[in-house]
Each structure stands twice: as C-alpha cells, then as structure tokens.
N, CA, C and O atoms as a Tripos MOL2 file, in Angstrom:
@<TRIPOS>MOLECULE
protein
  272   271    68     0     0
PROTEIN
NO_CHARGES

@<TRIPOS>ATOM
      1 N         154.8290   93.5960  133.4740 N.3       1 UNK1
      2 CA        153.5920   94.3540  133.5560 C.3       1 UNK1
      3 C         153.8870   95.7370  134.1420 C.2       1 UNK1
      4 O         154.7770   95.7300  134.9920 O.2       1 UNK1
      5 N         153.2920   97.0010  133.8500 N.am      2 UNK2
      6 CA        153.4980   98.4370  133.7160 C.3       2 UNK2
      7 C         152.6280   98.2180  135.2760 C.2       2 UNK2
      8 O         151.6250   97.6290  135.6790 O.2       2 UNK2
      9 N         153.7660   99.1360  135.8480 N.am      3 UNK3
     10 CA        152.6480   99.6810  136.9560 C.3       3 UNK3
     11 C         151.3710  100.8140  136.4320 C.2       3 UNK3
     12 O         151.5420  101.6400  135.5350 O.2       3 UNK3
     13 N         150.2480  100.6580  137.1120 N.am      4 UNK4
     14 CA        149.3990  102.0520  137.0780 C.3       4 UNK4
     15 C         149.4770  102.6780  137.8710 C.2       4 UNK4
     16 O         149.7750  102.3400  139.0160 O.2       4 UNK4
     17 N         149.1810  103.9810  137.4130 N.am      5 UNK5
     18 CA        149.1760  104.7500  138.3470 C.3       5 UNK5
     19 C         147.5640  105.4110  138.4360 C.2       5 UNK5
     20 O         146.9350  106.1550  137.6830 O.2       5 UNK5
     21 N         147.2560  104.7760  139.6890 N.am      6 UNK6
     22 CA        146.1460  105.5740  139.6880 C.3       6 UNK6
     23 C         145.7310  106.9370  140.5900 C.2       6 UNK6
     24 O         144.9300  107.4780  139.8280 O.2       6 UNK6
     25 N         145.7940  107.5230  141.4020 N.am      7 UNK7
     26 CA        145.6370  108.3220  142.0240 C.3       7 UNK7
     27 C         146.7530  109.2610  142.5510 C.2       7 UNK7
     28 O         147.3940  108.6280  143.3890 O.2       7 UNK7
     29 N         147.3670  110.8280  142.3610 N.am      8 UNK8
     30 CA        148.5220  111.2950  142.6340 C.3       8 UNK8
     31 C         148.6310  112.4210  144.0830 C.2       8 UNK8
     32 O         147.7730  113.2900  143.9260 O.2       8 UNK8
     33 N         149.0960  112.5520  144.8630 N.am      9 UNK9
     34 CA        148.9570  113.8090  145.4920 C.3       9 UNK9
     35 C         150.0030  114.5060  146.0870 C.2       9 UNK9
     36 O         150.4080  114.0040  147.1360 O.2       9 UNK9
     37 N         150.5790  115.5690  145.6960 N.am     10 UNK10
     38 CA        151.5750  116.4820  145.7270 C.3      10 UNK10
     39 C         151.7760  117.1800  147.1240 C.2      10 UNK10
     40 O         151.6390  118.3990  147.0250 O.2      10 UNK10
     41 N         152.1290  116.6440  148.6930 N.am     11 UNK11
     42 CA        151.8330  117.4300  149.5550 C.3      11 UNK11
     43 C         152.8170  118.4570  149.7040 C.2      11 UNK11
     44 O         153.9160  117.9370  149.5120 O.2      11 UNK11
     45 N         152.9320  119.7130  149.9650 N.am     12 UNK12
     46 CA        153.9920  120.8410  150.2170 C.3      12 UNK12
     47 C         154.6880  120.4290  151.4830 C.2      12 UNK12
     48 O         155.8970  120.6170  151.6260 O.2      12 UNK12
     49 N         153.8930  119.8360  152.4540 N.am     13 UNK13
     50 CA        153.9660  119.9480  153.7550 C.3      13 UNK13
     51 C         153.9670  118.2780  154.4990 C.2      13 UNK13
     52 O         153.5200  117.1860  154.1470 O.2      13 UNK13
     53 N         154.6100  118.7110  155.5090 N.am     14 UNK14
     54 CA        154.2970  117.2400  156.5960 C.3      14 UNK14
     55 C         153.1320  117.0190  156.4970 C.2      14 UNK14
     56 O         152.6480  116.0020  156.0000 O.2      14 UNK14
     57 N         152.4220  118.1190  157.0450 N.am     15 UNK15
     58 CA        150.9170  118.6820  157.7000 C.3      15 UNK15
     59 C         149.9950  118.5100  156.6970 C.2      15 UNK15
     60 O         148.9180  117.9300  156.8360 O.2      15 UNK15
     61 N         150.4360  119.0420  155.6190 N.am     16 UNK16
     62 CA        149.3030  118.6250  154.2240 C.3      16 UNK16
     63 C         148.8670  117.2750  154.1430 C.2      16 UNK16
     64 O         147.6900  116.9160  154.1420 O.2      16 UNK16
     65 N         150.0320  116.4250  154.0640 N.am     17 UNK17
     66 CA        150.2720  114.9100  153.8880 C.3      17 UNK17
     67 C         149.0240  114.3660  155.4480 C.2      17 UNK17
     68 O         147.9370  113.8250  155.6500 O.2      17 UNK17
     69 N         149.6690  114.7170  155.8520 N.am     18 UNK18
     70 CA        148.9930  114.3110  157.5950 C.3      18 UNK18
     71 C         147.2260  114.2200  157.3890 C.2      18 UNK18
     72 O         146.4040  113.3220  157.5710 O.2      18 UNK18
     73 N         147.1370  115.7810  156.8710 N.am     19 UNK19
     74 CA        145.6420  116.0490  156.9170 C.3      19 UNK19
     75 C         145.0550  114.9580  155.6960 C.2      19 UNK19
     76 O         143.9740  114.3750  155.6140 O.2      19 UNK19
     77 N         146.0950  114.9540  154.9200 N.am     20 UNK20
     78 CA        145.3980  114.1640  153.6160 C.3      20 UNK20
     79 C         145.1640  112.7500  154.1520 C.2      20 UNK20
     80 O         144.0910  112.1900  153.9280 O.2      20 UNK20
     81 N         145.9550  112.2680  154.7240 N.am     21 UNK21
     82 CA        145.6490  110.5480  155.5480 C.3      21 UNK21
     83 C         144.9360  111.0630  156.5860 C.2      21 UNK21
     84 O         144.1710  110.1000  156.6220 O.2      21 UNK21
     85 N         144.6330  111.5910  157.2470 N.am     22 UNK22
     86 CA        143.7270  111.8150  158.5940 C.3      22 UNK22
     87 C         142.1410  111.5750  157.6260 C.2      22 UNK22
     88 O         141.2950  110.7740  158.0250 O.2      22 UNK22
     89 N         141.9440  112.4040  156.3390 N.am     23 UNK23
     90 CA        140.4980  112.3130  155.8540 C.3      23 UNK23
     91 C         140.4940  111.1310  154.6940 C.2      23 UNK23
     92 O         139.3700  110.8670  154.2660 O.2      23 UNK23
     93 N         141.5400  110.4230  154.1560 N.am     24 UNK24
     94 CA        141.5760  109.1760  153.4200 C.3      24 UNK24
     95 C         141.8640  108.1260  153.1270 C.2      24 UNK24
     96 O         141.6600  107.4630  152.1100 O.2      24 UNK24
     97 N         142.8200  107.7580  154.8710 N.am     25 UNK25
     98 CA        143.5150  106.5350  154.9810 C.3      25 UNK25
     99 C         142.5540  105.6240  155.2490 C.2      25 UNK25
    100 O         143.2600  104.6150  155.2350 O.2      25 UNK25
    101 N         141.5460  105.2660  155.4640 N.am     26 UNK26
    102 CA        140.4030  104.5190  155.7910 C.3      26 UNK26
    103 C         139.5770  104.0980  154.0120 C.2      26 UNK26
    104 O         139.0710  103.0860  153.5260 O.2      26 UNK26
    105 N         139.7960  105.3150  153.5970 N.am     27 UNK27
    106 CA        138.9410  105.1340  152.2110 C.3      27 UNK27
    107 C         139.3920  104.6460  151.0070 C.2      27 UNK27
    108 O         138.7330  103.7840  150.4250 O.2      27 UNK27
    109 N         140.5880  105.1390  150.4710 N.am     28 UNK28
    110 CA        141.7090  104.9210  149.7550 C.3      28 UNK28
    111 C         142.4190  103.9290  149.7700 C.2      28 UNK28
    112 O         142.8850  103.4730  150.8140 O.2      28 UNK28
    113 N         142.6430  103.3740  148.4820 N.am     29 UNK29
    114 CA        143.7530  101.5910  148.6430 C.3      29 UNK29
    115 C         144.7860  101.9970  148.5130 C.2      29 UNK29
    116 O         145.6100  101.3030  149.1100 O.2      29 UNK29
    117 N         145.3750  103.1730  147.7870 N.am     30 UNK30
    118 CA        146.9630  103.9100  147.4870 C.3      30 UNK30
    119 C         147.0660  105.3270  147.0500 C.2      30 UNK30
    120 O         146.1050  105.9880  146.6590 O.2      30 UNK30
    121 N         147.9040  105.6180  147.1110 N.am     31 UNK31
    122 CA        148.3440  107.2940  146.3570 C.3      31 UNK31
    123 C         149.5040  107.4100  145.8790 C.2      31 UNK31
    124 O         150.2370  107.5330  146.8610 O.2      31 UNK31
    125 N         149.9380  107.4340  145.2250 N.am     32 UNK32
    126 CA        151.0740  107.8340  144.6060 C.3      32 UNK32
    127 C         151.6680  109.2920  144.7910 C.2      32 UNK32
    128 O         151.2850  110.1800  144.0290 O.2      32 UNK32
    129 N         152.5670  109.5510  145.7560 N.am     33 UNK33
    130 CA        152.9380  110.9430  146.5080 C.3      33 UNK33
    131 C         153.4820  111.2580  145.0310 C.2      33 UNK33
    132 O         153.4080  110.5980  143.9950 O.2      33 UNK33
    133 N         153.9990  112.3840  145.2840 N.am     34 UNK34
    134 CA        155.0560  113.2060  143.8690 C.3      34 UNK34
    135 C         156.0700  114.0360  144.4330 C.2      34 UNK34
    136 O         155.6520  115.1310  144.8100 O.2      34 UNK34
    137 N         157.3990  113.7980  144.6100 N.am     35 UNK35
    138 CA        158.1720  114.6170  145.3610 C.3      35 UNK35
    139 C         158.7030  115.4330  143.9970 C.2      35 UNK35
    140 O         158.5380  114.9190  142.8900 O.2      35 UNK35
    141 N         159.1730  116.3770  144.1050 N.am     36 UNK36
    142 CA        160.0610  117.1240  143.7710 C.3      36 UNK36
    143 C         161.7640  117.1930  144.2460 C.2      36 UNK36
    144 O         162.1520  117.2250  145.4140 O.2      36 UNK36
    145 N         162.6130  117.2070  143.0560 N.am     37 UNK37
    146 CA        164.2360  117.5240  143.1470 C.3      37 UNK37
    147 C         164.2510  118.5550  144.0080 C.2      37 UNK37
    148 O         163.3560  119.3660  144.2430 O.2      37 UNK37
    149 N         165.4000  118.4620  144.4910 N.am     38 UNK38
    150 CA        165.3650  120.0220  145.5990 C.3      38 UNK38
    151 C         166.1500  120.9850  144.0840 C.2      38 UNK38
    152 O         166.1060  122.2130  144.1580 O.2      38 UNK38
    153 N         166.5130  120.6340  143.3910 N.am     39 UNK39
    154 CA        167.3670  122.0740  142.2790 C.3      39 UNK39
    155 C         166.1530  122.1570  141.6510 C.2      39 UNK39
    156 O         166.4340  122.6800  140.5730 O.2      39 UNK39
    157 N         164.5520  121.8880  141.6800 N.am     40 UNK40
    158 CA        163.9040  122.4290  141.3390 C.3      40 UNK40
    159 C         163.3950  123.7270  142.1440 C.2      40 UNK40
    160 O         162.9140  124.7000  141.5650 O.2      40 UNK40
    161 N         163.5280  123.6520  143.3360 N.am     41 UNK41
    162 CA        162.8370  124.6590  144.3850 C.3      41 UNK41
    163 C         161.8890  124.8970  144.9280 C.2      41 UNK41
    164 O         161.6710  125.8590  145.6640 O.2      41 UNK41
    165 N         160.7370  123.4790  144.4390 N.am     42 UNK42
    166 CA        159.7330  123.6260  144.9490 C.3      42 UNK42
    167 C         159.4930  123.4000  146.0890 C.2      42 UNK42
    168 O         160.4930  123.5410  146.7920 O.2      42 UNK42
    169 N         158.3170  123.0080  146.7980 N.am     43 UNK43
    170 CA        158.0820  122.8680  148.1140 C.3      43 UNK43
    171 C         157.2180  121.3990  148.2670 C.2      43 UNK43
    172 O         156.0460  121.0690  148.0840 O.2      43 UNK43
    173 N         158.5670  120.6540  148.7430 N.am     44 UNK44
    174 CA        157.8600  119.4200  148.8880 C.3      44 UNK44
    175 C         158.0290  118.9580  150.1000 C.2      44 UNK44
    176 O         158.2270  119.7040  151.0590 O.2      44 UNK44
    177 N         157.9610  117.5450  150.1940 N.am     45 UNK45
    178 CA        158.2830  116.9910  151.5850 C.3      45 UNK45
    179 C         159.3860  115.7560  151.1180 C.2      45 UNK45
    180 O         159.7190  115.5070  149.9600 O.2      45 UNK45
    181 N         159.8200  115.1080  152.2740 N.am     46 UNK46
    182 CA        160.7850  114.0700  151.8720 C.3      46 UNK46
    183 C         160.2070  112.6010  151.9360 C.2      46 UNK46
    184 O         159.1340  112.2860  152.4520 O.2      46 UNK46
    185 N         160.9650  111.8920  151.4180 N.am     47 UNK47
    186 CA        160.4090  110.1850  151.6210 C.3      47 UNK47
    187 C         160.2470  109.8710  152.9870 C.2      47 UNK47
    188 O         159.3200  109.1580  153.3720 O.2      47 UNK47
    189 N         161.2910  110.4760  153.9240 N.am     48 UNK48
    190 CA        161.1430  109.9170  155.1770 C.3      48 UNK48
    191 C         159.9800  110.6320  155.8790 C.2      48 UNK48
    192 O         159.4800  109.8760  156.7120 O.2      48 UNK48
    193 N         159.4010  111.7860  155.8290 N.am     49 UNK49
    194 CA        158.2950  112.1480  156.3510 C.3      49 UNK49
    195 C         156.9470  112.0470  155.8440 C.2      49 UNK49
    196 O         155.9440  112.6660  156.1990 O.2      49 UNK49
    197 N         157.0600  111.3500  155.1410 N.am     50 UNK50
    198 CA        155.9580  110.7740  153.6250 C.3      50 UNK50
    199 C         155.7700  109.2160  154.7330 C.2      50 UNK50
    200 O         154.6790  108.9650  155.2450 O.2      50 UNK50
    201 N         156.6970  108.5350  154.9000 N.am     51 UNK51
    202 CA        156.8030  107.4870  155.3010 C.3      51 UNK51
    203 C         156.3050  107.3860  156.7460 C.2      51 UNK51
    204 O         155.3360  106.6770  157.0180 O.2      51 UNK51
    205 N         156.9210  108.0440  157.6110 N.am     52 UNK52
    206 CA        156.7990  108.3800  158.9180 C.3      52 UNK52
    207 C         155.1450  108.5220  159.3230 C.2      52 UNK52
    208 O         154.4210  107.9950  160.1670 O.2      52 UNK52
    209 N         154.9800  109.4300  158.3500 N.am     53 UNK53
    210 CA        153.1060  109.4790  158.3470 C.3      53 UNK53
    211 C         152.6600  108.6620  158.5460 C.2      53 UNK53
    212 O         152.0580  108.1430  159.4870 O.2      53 UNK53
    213 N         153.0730  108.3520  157.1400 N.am     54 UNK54
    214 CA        152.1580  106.5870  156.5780 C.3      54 UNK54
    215 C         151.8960  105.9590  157.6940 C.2      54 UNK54
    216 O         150.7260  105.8730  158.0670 O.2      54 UNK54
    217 N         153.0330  105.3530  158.5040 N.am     55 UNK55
    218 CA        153.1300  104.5090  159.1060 C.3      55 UNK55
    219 C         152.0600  104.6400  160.7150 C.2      55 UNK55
    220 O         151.5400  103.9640  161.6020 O.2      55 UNK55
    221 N         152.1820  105.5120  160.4080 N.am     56 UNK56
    222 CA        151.2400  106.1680  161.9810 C.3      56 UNK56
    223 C         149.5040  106.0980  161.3780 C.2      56 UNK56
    224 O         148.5450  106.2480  162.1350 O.2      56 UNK56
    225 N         149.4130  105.9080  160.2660 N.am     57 UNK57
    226 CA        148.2500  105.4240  159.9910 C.3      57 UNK57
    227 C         148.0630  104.4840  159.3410 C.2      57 UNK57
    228 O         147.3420  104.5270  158.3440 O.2      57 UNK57
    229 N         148.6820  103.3740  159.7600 N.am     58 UNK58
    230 CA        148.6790  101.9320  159.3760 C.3      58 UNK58
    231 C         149.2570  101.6190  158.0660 C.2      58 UNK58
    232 O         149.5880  100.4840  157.7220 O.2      58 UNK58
    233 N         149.3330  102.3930  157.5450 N.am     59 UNK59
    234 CA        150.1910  102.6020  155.7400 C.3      59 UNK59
    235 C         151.4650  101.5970  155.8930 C.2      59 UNK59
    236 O         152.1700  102.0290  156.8050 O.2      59 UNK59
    237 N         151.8560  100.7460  155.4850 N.am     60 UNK60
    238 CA        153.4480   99.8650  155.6040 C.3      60 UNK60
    239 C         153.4070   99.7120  154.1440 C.2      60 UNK60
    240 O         152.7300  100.7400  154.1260 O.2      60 UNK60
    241 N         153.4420   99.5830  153.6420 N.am     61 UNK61
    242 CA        154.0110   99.5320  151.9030 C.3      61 UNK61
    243 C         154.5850  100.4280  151.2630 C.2      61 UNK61
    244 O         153.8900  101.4420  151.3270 O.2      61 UNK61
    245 N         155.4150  100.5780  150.7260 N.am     62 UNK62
    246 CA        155.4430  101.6010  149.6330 C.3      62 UNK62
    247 C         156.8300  101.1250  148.7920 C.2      62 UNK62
    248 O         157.7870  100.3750  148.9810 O.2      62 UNK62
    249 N         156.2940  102.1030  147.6670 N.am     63 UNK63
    250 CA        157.0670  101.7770  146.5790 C.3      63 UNK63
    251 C         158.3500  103.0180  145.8790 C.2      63 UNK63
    252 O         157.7070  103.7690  145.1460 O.2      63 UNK63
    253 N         159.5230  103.3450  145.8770 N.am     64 UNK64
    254 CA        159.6010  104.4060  145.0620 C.3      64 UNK64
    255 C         159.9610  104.2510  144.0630 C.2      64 UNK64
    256 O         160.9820  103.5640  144.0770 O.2      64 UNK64
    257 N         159.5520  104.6360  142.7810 N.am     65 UNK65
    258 CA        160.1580  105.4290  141.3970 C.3      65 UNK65
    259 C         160.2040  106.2390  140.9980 C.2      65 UNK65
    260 O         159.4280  107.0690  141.4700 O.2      65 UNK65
    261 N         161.0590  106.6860  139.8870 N.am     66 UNK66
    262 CA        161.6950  107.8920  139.4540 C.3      66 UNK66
    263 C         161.0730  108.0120  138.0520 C.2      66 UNK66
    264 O         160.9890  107.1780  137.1510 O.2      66 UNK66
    265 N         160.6950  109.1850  138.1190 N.am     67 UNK67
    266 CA        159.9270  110.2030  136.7870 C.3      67 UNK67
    267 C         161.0730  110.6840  136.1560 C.2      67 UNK67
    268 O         162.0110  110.7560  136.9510 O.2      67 UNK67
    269 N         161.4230  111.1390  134.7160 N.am     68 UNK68
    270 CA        161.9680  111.6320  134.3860 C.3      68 UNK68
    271 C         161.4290  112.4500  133.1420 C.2      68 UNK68
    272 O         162.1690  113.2380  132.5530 O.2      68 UNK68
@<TRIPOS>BOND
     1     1     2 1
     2     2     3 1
     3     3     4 2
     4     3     5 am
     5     5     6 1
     6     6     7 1
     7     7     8 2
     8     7     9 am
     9     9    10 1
    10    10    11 1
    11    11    12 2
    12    11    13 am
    13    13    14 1
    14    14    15 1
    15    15    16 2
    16    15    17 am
    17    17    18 1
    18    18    19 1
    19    19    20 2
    20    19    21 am
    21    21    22 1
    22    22    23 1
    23    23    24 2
    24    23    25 am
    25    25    26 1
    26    26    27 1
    27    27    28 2
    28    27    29 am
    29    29    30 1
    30    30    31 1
    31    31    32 2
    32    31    33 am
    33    33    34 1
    34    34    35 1
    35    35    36 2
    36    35    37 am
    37    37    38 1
    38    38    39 1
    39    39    40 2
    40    39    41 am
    41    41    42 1
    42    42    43 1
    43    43    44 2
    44    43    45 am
    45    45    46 1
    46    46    47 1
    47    47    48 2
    48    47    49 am
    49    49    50 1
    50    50    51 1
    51    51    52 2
    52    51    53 am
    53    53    54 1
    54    54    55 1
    55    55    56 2
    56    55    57 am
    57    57    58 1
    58    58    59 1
    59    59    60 2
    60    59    61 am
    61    61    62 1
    62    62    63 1
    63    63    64 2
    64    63    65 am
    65    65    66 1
    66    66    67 1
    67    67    68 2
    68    67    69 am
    69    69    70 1
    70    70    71 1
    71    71    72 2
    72    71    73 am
    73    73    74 1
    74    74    75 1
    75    75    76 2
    76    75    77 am
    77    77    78 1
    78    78    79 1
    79    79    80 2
    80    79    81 am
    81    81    82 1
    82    82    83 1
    83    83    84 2
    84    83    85 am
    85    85    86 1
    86    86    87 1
    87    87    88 2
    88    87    89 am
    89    89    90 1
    90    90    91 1
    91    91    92 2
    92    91    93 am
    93    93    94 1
    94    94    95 1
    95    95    96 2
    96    95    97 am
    97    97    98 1
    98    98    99 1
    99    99   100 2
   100    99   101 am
   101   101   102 1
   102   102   103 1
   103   103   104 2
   104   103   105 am
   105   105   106 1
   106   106   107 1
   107   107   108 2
   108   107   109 am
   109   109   110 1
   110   110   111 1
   111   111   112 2
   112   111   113 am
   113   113   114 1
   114   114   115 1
   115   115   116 2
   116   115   117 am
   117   117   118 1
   118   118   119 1
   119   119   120 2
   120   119   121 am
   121   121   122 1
   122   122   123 1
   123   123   124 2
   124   123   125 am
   125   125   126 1
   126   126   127 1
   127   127   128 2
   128   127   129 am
   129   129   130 1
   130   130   131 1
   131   131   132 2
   132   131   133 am
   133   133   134 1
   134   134   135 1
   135   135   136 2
   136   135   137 am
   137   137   138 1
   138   138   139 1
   139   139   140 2
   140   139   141 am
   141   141   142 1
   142   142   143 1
   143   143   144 2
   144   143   145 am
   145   145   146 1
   146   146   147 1
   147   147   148 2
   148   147   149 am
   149   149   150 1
   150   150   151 1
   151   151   152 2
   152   151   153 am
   153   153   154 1
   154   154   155 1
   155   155   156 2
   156   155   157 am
   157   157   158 1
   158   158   159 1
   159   159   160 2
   160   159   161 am
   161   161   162 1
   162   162   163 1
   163   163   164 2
   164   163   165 am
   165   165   166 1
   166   166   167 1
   167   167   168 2
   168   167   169 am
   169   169   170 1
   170   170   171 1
   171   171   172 2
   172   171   173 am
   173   173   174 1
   174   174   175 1
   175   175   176 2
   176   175   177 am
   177   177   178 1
   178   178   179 1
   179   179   180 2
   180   179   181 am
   181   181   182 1
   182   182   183 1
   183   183   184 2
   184   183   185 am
   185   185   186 1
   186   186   187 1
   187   187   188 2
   188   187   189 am
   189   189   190 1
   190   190   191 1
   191   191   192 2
   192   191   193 am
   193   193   194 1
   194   194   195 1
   195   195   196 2
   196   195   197 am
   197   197   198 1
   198   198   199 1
   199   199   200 2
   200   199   201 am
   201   201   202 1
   202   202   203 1
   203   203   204 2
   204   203   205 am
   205   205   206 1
   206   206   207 1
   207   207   208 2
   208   207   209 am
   209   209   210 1
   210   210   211 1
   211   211   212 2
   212   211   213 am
   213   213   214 1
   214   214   215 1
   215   215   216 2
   216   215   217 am
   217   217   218 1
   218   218   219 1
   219   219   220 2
   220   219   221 am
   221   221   222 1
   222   222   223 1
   223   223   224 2
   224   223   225 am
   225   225   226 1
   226   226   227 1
   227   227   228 2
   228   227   229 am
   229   229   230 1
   230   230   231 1
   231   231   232 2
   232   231   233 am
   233   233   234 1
   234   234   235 1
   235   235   236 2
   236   235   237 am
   237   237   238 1
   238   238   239 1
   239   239   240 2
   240   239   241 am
   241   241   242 1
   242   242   243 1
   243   243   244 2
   244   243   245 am
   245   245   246 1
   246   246   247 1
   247   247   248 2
   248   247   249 am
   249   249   250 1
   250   250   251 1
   251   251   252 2
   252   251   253 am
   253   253   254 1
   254   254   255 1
   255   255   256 2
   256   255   257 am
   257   257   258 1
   258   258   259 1
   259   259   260 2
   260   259   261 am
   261   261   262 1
   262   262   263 1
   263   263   264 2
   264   263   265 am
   265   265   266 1
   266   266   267 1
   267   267   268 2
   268   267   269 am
   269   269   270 1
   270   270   271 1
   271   271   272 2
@<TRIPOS>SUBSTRUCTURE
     1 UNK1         2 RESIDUE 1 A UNK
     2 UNK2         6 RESIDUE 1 A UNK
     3 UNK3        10 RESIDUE 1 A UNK
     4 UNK4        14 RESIDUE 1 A UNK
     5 UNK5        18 RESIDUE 1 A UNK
     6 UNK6        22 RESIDUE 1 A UNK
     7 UNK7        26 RESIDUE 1 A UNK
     8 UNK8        30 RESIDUE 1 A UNK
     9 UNK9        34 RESIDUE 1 A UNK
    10 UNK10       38 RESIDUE 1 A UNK
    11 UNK11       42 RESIDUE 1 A UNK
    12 UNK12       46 RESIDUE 1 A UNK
    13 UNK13       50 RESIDUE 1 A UNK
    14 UNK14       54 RESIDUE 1 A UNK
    15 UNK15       58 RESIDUE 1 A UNK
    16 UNK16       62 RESIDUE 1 A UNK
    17 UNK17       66 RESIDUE 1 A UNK
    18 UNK18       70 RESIDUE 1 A UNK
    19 UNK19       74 RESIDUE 1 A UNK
    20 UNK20       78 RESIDUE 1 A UNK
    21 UNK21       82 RESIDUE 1 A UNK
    22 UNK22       86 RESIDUE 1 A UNK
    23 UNK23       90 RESIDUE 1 A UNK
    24 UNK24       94 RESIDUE 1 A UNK
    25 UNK25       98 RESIDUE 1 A UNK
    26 UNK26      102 RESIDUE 1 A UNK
    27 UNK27      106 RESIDUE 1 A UNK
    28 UNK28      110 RESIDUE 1 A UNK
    29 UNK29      114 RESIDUE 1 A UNK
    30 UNK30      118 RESIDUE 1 A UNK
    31 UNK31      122 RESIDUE 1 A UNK
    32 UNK32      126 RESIDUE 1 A UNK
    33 UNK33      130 RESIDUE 1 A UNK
    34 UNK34      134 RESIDUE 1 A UNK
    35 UNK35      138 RESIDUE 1 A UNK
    36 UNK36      142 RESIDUE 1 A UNK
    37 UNK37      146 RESIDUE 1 A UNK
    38 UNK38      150 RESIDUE 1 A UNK
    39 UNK39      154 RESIDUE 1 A UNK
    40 UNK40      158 RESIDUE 1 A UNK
    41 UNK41      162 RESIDUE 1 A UNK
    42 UNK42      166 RESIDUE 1 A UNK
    43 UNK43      170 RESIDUE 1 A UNK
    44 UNK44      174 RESIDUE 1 A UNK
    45 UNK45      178 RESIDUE 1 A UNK
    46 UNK46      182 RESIDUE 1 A UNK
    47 UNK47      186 RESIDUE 1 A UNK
    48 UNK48      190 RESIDUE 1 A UNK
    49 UNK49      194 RESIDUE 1 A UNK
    50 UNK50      198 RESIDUE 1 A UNK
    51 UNK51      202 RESIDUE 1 A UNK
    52 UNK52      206 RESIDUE 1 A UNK
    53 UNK53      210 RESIDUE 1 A UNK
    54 UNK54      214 RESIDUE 1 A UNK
    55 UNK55      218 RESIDUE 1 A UNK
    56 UNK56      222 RESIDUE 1 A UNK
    57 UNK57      226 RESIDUE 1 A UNK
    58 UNK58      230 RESIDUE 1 A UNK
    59 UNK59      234 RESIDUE 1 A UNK
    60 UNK60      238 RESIDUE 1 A UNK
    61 UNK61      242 RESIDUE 1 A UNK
    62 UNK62      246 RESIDUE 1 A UNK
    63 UNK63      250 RESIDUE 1 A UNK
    64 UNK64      254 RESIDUE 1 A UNK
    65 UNK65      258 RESIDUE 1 A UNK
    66 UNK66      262 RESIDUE 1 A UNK
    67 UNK67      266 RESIDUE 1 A UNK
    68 UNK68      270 RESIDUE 1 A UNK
C-alpha cells in the first residue's frame, strides 16, 4: 500500500519549523517536512533539527523518504 501524502511544509528555518508546531501540533495528525539537497542551495533545515523540535512537542514518529 502507497503511502499518502497528505499535508507538506517546507521550513527554511529551525524557527519557522518551531513556530509552525507551536500553532499546529495540537491540531494536526502529520506533516510531511520537505528538505532540500544541500548542491541544491536552498535554505532548509536538517532531519536532526526537524526532529529535535518534534520531539519537544510531543511529536515521536517519523518517517523518512526520498523524492526523486
């Protein structure tokens, strides 16, 4: 069975991520983060500070896969 994906959010920042669970960790059942390659150059954050968050707001699950 295909995972879905339902909901995505791209944070630039620790702080983005932070603010985004500070106003939807209560409301929300999941999100599906979106990191970026670093030889792309964008401005993302890493798994471990994606995680680190999470966890400070009760978040313990997660999953990763790869887009191509």
């Amino acid at each position: 069975m295909a995972v879905q994906i339902t909901y995505t959010f791209t944070p630039k920042s620790r702080e983005d991520w932070k603010k985004w669970l500070a106003k939807n960790h209560a409301v929300k059942k999941e999100i599906w983060i979106v990191f970026y390659k670093k030889a792309t150059g964008k401005q993302t954050v890493s798994y471990k500070e994606v995680l680190d968050e999470a966890l400070c707001f009760g978040w313990i699950d997660g999953i990763e896969k790869g887009c191509y």
